[in-house]
VEXTI-795392 format. One line per 10 residues: their letters; for each residue x, z, y of C-alpha. Coordinates in nm, 3 decimals, padded with zeros to 5 digits, always signed. Example, Ala and Ser with C-alpha at 12.3 -4.5 7.8 and 13.67 -1.06 7.14 Angstrom:
2
AS = +01.230,+00.780,-00.450 ~ +01.367,+00.714,-00.106
% end
This chain:
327
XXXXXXXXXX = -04.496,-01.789,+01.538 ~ -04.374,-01.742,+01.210 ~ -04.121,-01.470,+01.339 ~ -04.394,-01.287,+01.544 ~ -04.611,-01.284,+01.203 ~ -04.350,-01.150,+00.974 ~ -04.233,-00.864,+01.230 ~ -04.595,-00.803,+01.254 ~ -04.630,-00.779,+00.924 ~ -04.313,-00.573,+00.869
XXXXXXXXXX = -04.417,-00.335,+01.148 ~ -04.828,-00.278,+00.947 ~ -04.604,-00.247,+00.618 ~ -04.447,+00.078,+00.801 ~ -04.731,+00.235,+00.975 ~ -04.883,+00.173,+00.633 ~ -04.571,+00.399,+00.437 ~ -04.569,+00.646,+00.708 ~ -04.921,+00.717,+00.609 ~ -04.898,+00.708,+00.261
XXXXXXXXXX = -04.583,+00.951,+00.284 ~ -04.717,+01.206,+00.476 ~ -05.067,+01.203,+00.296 ~ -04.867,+01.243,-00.035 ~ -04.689,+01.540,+00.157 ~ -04.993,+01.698,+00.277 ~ -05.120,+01.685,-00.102 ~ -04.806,+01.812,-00.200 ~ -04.834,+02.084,+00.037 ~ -05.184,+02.215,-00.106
XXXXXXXXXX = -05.111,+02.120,-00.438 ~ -04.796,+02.341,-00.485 ~ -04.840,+02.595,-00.203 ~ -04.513,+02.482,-00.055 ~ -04.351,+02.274,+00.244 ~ -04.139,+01.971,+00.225 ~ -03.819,+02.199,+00.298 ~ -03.927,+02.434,+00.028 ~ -03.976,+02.219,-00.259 ~ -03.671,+02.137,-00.177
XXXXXXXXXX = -03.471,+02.402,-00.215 ~ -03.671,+02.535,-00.500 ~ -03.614,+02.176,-00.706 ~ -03.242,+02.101,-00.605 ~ -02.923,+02.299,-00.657 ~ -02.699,+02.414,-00.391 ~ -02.457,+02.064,-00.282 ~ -02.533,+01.708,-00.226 ~ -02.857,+01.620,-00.338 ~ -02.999,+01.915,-00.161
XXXXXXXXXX = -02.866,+01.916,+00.205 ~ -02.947,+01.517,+00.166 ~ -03.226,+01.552,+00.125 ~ -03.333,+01.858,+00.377 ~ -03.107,+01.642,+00.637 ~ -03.366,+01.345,+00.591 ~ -03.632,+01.580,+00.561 ~ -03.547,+01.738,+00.926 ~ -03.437,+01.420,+01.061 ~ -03.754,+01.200,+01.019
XXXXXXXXXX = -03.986,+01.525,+01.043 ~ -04.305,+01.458,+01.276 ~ -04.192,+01.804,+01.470 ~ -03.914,+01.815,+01.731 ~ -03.803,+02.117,+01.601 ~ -03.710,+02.005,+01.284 ~ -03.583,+01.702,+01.450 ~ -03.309,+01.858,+01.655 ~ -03.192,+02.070,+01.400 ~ -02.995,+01.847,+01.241
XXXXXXXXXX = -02.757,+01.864,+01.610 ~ -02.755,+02.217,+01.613 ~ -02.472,+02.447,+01.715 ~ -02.322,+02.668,+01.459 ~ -02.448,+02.988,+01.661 ~ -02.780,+02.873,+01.675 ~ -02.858,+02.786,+01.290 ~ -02.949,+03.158,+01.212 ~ -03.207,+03.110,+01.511 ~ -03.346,+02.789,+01.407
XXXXXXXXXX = -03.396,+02.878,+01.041 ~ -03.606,+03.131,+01.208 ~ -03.817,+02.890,+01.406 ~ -03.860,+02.686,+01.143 ~ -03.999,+02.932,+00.876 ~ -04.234,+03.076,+01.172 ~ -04.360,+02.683,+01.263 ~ -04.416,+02.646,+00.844 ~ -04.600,+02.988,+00.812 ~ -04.383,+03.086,+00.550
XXXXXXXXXX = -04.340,+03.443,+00.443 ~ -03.990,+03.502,+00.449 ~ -04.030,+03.853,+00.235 ~ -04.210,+03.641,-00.007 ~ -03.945,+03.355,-00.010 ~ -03.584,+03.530,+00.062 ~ -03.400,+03.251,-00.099 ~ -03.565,+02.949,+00.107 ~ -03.337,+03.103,+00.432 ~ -03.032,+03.102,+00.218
XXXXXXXXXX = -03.041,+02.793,+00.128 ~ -03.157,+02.603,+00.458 ~ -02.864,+02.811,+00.625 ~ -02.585,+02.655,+00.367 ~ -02.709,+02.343,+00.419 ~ -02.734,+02.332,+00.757 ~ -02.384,+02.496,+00.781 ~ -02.290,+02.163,+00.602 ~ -02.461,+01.956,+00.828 ~ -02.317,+02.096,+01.146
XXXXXXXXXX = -01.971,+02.103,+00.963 ~ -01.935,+01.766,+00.886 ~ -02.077,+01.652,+01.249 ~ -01.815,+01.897,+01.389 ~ -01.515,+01.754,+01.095 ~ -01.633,+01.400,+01.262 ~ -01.532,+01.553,+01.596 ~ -01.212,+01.734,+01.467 ~ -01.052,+01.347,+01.273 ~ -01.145,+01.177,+01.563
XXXXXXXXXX = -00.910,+01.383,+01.844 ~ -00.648,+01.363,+01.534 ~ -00.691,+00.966,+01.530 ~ -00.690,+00.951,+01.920 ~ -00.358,+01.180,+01.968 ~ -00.077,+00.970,+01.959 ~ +00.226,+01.014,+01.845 ~ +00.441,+01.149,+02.118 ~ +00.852,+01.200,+02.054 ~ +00.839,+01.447,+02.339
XXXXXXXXXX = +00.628,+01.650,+02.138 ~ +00.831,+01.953,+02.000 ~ +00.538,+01.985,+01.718 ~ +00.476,+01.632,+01.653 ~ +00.889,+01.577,+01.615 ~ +00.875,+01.892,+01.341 ~ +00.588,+01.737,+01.177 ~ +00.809,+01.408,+01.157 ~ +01.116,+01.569,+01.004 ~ +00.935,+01.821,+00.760
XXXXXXXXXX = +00.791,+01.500,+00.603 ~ +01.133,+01.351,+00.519 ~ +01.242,+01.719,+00.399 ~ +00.953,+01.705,+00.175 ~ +01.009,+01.341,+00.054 ~ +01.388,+01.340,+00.041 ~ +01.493,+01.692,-00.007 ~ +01.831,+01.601,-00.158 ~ +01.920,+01.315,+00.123 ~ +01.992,+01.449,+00.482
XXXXXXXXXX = +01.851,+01.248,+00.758 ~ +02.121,+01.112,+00.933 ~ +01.929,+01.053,+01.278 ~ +01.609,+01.059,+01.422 ~ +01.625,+00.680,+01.484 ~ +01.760,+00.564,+01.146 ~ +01.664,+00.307,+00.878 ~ +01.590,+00.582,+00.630 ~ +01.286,+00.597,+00.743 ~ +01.246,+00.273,+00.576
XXXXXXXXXX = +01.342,+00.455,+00.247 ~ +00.970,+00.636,+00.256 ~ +00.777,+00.346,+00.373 ~ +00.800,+00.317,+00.764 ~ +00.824,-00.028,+00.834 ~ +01.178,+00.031,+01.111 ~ +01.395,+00.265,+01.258 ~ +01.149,+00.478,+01.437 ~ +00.806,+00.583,+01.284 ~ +00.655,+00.650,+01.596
XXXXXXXXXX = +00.536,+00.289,+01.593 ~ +00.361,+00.316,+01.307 ~ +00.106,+00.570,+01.388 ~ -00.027,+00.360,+01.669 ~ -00.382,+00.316,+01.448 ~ -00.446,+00.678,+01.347 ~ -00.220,+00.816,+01.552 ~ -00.134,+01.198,+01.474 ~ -00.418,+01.219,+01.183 ~ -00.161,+01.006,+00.991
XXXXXXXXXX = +00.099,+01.185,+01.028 ~ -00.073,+01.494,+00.926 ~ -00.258,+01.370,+00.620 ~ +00.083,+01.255,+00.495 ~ +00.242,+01.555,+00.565 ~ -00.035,+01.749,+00.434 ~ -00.026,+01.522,+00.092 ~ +00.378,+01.565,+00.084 ~ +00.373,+01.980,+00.131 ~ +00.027,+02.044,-00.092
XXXXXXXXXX = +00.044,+01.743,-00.378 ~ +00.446,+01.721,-00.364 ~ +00.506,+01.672,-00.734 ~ +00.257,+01.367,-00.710 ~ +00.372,+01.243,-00.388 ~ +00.739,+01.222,-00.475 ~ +00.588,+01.038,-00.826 ~ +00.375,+00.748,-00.607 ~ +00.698,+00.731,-00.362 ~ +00.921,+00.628,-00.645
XXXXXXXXXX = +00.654,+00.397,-00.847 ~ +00.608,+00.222,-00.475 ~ +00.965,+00.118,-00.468 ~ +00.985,-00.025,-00.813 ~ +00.934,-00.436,-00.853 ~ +00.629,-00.513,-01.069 ~ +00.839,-00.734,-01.312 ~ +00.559,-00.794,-01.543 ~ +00.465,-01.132,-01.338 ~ +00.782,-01.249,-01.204
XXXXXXXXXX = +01.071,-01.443,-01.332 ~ +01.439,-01.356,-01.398 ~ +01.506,-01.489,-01.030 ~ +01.216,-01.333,-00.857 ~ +01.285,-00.995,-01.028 ~ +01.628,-01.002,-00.938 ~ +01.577,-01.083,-00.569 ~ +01.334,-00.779,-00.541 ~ +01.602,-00.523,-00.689 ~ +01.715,-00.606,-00.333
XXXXXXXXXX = +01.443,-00.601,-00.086 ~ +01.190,-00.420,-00.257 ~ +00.915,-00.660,-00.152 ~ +00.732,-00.646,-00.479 ~ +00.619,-00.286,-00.436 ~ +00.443,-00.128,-00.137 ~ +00.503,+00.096,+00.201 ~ +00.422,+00.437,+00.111 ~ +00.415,+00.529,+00.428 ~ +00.212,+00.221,+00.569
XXXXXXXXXX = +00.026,+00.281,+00.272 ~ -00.093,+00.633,+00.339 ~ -00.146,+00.534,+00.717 ~ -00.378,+00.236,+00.539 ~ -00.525,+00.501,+00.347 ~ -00.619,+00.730,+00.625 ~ -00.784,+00.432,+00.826 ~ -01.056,+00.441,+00.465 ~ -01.074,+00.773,+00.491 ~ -01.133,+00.813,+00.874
XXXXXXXXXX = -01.391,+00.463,+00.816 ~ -01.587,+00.685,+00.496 ~ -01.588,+00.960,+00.743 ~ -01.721,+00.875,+01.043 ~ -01.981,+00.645,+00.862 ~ -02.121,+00.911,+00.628 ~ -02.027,+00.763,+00.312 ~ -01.817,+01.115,+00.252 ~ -02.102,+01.338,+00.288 ~ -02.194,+01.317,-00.044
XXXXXXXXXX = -01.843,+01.421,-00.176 ~ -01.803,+01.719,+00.138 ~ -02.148,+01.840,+00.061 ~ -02.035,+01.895,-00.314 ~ -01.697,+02.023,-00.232 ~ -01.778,+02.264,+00.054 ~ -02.021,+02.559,+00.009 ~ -02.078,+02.588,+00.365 ~ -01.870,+02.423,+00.660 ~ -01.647,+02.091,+00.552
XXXXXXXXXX = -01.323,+02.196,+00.736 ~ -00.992,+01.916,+00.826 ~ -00.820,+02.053,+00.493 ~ -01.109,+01.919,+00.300 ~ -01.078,+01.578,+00.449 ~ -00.708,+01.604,+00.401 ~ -00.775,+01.674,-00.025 ~ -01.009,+01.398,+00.009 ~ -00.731,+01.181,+00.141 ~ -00.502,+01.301,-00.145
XXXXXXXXXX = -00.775,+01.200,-00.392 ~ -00.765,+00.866,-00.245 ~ -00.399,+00.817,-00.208 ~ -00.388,+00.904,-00.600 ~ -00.679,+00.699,-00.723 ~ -00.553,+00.378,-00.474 ~ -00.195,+00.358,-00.656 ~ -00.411,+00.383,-01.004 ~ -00.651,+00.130,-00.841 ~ -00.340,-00.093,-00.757
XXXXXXXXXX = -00.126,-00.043,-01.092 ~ -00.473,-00.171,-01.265 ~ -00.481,-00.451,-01.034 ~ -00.101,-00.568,-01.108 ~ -00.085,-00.752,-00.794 ~ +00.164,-01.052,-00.749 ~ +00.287,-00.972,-00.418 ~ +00.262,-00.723,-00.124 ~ +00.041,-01.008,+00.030 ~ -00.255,-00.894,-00.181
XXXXXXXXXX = -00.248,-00.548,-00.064 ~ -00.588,-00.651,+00.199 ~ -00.754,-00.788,-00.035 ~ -00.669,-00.481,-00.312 ~ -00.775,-00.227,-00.062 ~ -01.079,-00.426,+00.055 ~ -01.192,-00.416,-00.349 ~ -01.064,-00.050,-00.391 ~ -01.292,+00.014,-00.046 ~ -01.589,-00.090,-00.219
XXXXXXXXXX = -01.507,+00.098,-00.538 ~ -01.480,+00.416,-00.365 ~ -01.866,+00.310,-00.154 ~ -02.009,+00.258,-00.504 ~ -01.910,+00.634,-00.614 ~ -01.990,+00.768,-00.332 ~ -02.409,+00.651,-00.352 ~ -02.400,+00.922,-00.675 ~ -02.487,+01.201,-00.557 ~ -02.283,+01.450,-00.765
XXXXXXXXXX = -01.989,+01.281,-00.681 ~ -01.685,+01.458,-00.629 ~ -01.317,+01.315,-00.514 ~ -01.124,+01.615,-00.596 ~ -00.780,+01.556,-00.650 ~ -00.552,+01.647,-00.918 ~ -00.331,+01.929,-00.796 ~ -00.096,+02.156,-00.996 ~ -00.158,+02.535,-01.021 ~ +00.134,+02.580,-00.808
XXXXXXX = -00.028,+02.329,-00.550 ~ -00.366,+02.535,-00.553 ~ -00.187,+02.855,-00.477 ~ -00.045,+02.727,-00.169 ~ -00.366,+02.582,-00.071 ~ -00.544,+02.889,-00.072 ~ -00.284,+03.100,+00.122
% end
C-alpha cells in the first residue's frame, strides 16, 4: 500500500510539472512573442548549450513533429525545419536566423546519432590477419612507434615493446575490435610527438614508492609502468562507453559546427589518452594492479566535466600535427 501511494503520488507530482511547464511556456509564448525553439536560439550561442537544449525541446514536445525530428535523416532536416516553422506560424522573412540555427543543430543531432552508428561497426569489426588493410594498419603503427627499430616478424615479441600483451596483437583487439586499432593508429600518425612521449614514460618504473630491490627487479620486467597499447585499447572502451551513452555530446556539440564526424571521436580519444597518463602520473600508483581502479576514478573525472556545458576535450596538438589534420 505504501508503494501504490508513493507511485501515486510520484505520478500527480508529474502531471502536476507537466502543467506548470507548459502553462509557463504558453506565458512565455505571449509574453515575448516567441516559441520555445526560438527563445532558444535567440538566448543561446551556437554549440552545446543550444542544440541541448532544442534536442530536449523537440524530444519532449507535445507535437509528433517535433518529436521525430530528433531521428531525422540528414536529407530531410532542410524539410523538417520547414514543417516546423509552418506548424509554429513563424515568419521566416521576419526571423532568417531561427532556420540557421535549428539546421546546425539538428545537423549535430543527426551527426552524433549517425557517429554512434559509425564507432559501433568499428567496435564490431574484428581484427582479421587476412585483411590486407587491417595487416597495413598493424604495421604502420609500429613504423610510427618504432621508426628506428625494424620489425623483425609479424608474429614477434616486439610487439610487447609498444604495449601488446604477446606475440600477436590480433588478440588484443578482441573488445573494440578494429576501432582500437584505428584510434591508436590515428593517435600515433596525428599526435606522434606526444605518443612516442607517453610510450616511453609507460615503460619507465615509478621508483618513487619502491625499494632498492623492487626498483631493480622492474628495470627488468617493466611491471611498474603500464601497456600502452592495452592502455589505449582501455582507453577506447571509455571513449566508445562516453559515446554511445551521450556523455560526449556536450564536448562534440562544442567541437563540431555541424556534423560530429569519426576524426572527431578519434581527437577526443587523443584528449583522453593525454589527460589519463596526467591523471595516472598524479595518482602515482603502486603497481599495475591499480590501473581498474585508476581508470574507474579517471572515468568519473572525465563524467563530472562533461555535465559543463562549455566543455571542451580538445587535445594538445603541435602546429605540425594540425596541418596534417586538416589535409
Amino acid at each position: 500500500m505504501k508503494h501504490f501511494l508513493r507511485a501515486l503520488m510520484q505520478f500527480f507530482l508529474f502531471l502536476y510539472c507537466a502543467l506548470l511547464w507548459r502553462t509557463l511556456k504558453f506565458v512565455m509564448r505571449k509574453v515575448t512573442g516567441r516559441c520555445e525553439l526560438q527563445r532558444i536560439c535567440h538566448n543561446n550561442k551556437p554549440g552545446a548549450r543550444r542544440t541541448l537544449k532544442i534536442e530536449s525541446s523537440l524530444k519532449f514536445s507535445k507535437s509528433e513533429l517535433l518529436q521525430t525530428a530528433v531521428s531525422a535523416q540528414l536529407d530531410s532536416v532542410e524539410k523538417i525545419i520547414d514543417d516546423i516553422i509552418t506548424l509554429k506560424n513563424i515568419n521566416p522573412d521576419a526571423n532568417p536566423q531561427l532556420g540557421v540555427s535549428l539546421q546546425a543543430s539538428l545537423f549535430q543531432i543527426v551527426g552524433y546519432r549517425s557517429l554512434v552508428v559509425e564507432v559501433e561497426r568499428l567496435r564490431r569489426e574484428s581484427y582479421d590477419c587476412e585483411n590486407p588493410k587491417h595487416e597495413e594498419m598493424l604495421l604502420k603503427l609500429w613504423k610510427c612507434l618504432c621508426p628506428d627499430t625494424p620489425l623483425t616478424g609479424r608474429i614477434s615479441k616486439q610487439w610487447c615493446d609498444i604495449g601488446f600483451q604477446g606475440n600477436d596483437p590480433k588478440t588484443d583487439f578482441r573488445g573494440m575490435g578494429i576501432l582500437g586499432l584505428s584510434n591508436l593508429l590515428y593517435y600515433a600518425e596525428h599526435d606522434r610527438a606526444n605518443a612516442l612521449q607517453l610510450l616511453h614514460d609507460s615503460q619507465q618504473p615509478k621508483s618513487s614508492k619502491m625499494s632498492k630491490a623492487e626498483w631493480e627487479k622492474s628495470q627488468l620486467d617493466k611491471a611498474i609502468g603500464y601497456s600502452f597499447a592495452i592502455v589505449g585499447i582501455n582507453i577506447t572502451d571509455l571513449a566508445y562507453r562516453l559515446l554511445v551513452g551521450g556523455a560526449l555530446k556536450t564536448h562534440l556539440y562544442n567541437v563540431a559546427p555541424e556534423m560530429p564526424s569519426i576524426a572527431n571521436f578519434q581527437q577526443t580519444f587523443c584528449y583522453l589518452m593525454q589527460e589519463f597518463h596526467r591523471f595516472w602520473m598524479e595518482e602515482d600508483p603502486r603497481d599495475i594492479m591499480e590501473f581498474n581502479r585508476i581508470r574507474d576514478k579517471f572515468h568519473k573525472m572525465v563524467l563530472k566535466l562533461l555535465r559543463d556545458p562549455d566543455t571542451a576535450l580538445c587535445p594538445h596538438f603541435s602546429a605540425s600535427d594540425l596541418h596534417m589534420i586538416t589535409l
